[in-house]
C-alpha positions in Angstrom: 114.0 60.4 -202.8 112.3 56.9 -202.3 108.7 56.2 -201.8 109.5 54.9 -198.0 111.7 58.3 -197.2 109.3 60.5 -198.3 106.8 58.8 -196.3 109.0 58.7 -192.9 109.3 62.9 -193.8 105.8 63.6 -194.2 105.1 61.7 -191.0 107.5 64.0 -189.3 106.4 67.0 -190.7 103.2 65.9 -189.3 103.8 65.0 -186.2 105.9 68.5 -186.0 102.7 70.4 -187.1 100.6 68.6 -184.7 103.2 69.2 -181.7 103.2 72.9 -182.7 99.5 73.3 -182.2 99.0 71.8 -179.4 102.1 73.7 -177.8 100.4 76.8 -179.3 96.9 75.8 -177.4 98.7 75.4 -174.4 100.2 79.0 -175.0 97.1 80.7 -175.1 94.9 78.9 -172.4 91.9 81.4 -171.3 92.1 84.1 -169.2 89.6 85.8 -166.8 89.3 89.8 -166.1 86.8 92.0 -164.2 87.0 95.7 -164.3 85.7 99.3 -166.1 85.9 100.2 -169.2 88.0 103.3 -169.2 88.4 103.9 -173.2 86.7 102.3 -176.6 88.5 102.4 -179.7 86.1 100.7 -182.7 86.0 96.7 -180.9 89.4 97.7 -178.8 88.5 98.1 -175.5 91.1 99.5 -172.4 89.9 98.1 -168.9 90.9 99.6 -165.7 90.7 95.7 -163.7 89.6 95.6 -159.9 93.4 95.2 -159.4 94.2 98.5 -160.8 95.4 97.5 -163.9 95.2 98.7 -167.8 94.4 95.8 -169.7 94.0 96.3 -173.7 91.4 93.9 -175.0 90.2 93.5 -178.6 86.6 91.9 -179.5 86.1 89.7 -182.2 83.8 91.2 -185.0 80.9 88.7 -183.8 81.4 89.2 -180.1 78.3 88.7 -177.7 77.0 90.9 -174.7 75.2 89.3 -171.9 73.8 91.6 -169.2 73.9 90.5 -165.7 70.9 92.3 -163.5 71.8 92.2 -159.6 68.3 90.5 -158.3 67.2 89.0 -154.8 67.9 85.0 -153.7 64.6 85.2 -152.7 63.6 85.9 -156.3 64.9 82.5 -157.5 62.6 79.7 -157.4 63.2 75.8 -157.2 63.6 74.1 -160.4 65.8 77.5 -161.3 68.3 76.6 -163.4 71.2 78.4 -161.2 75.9 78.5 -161.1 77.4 78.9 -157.7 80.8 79.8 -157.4 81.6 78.6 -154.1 84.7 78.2 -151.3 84.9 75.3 -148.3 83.7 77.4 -145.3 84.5 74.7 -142.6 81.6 71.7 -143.2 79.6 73.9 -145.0 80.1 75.6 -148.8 80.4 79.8 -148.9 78.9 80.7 -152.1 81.0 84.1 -154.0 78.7 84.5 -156.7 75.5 83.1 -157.4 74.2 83.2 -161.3 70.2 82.3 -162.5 71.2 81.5 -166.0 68.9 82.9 -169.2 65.3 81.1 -169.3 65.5 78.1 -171.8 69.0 78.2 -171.7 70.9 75.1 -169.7 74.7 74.9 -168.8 75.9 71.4 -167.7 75.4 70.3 -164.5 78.4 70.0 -162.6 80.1 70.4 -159.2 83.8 71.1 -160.0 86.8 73.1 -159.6 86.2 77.0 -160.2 88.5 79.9 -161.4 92.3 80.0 -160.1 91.6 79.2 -156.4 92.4 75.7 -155.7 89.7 75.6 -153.1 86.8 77.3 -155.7 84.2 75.0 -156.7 81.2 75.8 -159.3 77.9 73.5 -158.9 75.5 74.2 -162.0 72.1 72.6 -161.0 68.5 73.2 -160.9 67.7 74.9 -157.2 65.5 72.6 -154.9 65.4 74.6 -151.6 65.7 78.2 -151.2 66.0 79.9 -147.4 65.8 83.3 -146.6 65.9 85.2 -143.7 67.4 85.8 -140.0 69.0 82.6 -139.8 70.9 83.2 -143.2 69.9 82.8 -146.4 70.7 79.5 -148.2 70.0 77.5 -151.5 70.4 74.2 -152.4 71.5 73.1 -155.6 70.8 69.2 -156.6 72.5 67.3 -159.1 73.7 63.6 -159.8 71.1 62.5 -156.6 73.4 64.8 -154.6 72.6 68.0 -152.4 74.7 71.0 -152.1 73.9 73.4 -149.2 75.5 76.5 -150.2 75.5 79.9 -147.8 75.0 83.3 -149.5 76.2 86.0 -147.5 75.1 89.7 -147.9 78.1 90.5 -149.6 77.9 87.9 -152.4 76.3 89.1 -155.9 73.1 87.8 -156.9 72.5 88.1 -160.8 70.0 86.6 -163.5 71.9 86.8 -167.1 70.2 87.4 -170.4 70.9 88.8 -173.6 72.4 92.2 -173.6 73.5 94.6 -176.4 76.5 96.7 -177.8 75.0 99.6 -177.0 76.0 98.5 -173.1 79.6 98.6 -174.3 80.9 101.8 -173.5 83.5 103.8 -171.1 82.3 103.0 -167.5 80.8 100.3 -167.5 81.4 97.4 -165.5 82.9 93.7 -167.8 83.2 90.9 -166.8 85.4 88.1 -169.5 85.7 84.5 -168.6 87.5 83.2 -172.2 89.8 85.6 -173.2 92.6 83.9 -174.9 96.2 86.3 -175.3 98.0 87.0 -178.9 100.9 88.8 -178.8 100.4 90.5 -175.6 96.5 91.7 -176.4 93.8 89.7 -175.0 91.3 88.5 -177.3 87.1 87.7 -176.4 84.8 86.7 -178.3 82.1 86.9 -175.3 81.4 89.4 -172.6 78.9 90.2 -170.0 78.2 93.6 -168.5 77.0 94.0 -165.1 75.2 96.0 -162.9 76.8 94.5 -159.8 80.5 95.6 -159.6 81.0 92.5 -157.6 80.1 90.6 -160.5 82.2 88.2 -161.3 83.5 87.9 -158.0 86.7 86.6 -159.5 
């Protein structure tokens, strides 16, 4: 085989290779699940999902536990660092979920799409205004020079996240996974969060 055909072959195994991972990375795009853990088998977990659903999920052998504690909006403070998951409620912004990340821990600001609903929108941004009472509670999140009003309704959960521990994983509790990724019909995380809100993640 000459020099010059060898090198168009190689070049096409390459280019193969490369199409075949990125086809594979497109196979196993993330995945999101909420629900109870109805079983524990070493890092296998079953989850029972709010839809009703048995859902076999394996952790990786360095998995993390976060722990999200259900806490007031009027316990957040401006210059919070706080994640909104939100939907267009006429002019206005309905928030779903509202998340104080850990202290000394900073996501990137942003004010984006959120989750599967076309319409959900996450703002990550330190809190400027927080309003409480009879008229409605509200907070406003500030980022890129621009405000966000954002309504919290009674019904939407109200966590602060921080670090949590295995000893939390365990039948009955309430999981929440945001990056699963799916091999061969099992769900694989290498992150999860338990929380004491059973709204929590709202989606």
């Amino acid at each position: 085989m000459s020099f010059a055909r060898a090198g168009i072959l190689s070049a096409f195994v390459a280019a193969f290779v490369a199409s075949a991972a990125s086809t594979s990375a497109i196979a196993q795009q993330t995945q999101r699940l909420r629900g109870e853990i109805d079983k524990m088998d070493g890092n296998t977990l079953t989850v029972k999902t709010s839809e009703g659903k048995d859902v076999t999920v394996m952790l990786d052998p360095g998995y993390t536990v976060s722990h999200a504690v259900a806490i007031k909006l009027s316990d957040i403070t401006p210059g919070t660092f706080v994640g909104i998951g939100s939907v267009p409620d006429g002019d206005t912004l309905k928030a779903a979920q509202v998340q104080v990340f850990p202290p000394n821990t900073r996501a990137s600001e942003r004010h984006g799409a959120w989750g599967s609903d076309p319409n959900g929108l996450m703002t990550n941004a330190p809190a400027t205004l927080i309003v409480t009472g009879q008229s409605g509670d509200k907070i406003t999140l500030t980022t890129n020079g621009q405000n966000y009003e954002i309504t919290v309704p009674p019904d939407a959960p109200v966590v602060r996240t921080q670090a949590g521990t295995r000893d939390m994983v365990k039948p009955g509790a309430w999981v929440g996974i945001s990056n699963a990724v799916e091999h061969d019909g099992i769900l694989m995380a290498k992150a999860i969060t338990i929380s004491d809100d059973r709204r929590y993640p709202a989606r």
